[in-house]
C-alpha positions as CSV (number, residue, x, y, z in Angstrom):
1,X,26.9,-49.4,-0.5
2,X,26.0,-47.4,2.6
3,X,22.9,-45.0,2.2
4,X,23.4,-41.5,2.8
5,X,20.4,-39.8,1.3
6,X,18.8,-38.7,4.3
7,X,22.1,-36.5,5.3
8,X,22.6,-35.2,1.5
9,X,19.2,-34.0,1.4
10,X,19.8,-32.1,4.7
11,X,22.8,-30.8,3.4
12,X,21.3,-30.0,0.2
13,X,18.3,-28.3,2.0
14,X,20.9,-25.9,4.1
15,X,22.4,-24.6,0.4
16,X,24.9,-27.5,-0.3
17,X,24.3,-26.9,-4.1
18,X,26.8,-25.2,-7.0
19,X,25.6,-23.6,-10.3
20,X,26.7,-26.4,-13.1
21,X,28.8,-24.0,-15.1
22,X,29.8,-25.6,-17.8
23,X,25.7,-26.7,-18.7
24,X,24.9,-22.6,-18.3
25,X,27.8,-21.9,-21.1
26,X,26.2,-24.6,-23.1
27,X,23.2,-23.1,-22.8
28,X,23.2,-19.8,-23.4
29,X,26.6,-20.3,-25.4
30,X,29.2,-18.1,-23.3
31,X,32.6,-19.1,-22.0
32,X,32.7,-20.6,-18.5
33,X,34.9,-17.9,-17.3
34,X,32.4,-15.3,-17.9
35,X,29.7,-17.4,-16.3
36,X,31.8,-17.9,-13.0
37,X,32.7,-14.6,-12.8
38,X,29.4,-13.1,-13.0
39,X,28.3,-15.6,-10.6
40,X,30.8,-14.8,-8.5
41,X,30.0,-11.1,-8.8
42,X,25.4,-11.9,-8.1
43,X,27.1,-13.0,-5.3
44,X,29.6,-10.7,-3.7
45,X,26.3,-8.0,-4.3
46,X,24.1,-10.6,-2.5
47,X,21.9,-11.0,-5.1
48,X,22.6,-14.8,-5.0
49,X,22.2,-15.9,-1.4
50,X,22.1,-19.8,-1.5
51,X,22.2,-22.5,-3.9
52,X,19.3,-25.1,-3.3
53,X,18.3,-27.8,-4.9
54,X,14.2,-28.3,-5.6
55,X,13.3,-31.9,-4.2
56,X,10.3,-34.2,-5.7
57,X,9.1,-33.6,-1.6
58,X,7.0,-37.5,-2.2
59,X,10.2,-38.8,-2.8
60,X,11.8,-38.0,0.0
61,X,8.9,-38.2,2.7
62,X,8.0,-35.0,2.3
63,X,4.9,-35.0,0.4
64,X,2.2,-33.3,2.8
65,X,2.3,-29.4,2.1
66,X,0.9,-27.5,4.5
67,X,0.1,-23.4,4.8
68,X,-0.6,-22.5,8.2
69,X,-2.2,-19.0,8.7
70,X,-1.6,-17.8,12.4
71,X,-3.1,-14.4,13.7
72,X,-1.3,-13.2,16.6
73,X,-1.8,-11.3,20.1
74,X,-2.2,-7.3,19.9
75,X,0.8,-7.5,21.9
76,X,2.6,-9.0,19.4
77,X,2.1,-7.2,16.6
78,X,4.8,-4.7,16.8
79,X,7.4,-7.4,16.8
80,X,6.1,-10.7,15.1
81,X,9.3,-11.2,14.1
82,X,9.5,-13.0,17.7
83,X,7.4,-15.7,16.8
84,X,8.1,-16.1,13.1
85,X,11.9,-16.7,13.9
86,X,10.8,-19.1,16.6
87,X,8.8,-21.2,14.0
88,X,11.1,-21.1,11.3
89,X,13.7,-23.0,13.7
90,X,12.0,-26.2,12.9
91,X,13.1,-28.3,10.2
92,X,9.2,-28.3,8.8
93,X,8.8,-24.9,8.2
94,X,10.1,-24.1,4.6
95,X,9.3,-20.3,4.3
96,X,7.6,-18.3,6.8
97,X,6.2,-14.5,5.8
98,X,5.0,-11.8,7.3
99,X,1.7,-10.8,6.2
100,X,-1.0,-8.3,5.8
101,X,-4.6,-8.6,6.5
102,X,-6.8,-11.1,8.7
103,X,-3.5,-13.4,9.5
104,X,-0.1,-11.8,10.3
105,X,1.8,-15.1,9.4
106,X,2.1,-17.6,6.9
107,X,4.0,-20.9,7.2
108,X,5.0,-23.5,4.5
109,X,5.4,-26.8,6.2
110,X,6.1,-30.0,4.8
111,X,6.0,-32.9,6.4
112,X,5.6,-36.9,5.6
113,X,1.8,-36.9,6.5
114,X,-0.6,-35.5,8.5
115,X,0.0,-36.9,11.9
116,X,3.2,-35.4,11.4
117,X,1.8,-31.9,10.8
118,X,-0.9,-33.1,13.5
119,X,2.5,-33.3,16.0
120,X,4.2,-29.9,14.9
121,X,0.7,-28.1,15.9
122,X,0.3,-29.8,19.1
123,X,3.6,-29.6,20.1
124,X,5.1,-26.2,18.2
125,X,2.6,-24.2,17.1
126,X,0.1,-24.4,20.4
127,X,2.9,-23.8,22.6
128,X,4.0,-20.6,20.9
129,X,3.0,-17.7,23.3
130,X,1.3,-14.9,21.4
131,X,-0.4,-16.9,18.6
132,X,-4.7,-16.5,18.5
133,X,-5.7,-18.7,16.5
134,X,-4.3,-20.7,12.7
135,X,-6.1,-21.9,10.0
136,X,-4.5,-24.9,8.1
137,X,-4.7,-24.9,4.2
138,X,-3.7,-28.3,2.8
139,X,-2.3,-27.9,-0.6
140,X,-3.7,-30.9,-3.0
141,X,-0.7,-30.7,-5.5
142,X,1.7,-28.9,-6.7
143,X,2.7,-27.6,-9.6
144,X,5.2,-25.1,-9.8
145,X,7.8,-24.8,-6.8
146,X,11.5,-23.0,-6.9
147,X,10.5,-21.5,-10.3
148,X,10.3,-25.2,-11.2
149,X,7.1,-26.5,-13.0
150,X,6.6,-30.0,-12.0
């Protein structure tokens, strides 16, 4: 059978995913009408804006997780926006905030292993115009992700 993991998990990754219905009615014992159409309704108000499905990121070589602090250029502090949008182009980056304090960024990355992350610094990050300086945080496991203990 031909393997097409690597193209589900992209697809799953861009929101690919539906609510299981029918296990929510189980669960909290309403009919699945009334579960769809509340769905429905979280979002038509844009309360629900994707549907994603939370990955065990070792088995699918993602397992080095990465939070990269970035300060930025006096000049670019009225619109990090700039930067953060450029960074979260890259398949890598999972989240990306804007923050307060010493840093004005923080990344999520994930990638297979740390020449990997080594390659998205060298050839992403340093390249950015308007980034100071980054500080790497490696996380050592994880526990809780999506609102998913693991």
């Amino acid at each position: 059978m031909k393997n097409i993991k690597p193209k589900l998990i992209k697809l799953f990754k861009e929101g690919y995913c539906t609510p299981q219905i029918a296990r929510i009615a189980r669960t909290i014992n309403e009919p699945s009408t009334t579960i769809h159409y509340n769905i429905k309704k979280l979002e038509n108000e844009g309360a629900i804006r994707i549907y994603k499905a939370v990955f065990d990121y070792k088995k699918i070589n993602e397992g080095f997780c990465v939070y990269l602090l970035i300060a930025l250029t006096p000049s670019e502090y009225s619109t990090p926006e700039r930067i953060a949008k450029n960074l979260a182009k890259h398949e890598e980056v999972e989240s990306v905030d804007l923050v307060t304090g010493d840093w004005e960024l923080i990344l999520k990355l994930r990638a297979k292993d740390q020449d990997e992350y080594y390659n998205f610094v060298k050839n992403v990050v340093s390249r950015e115009k308007g980034i100071v300086t980054t500080k790497s945080m490696i996380s050592l496991k994880q526990l809780k992700t999506e609102f998913v203990s693991l």
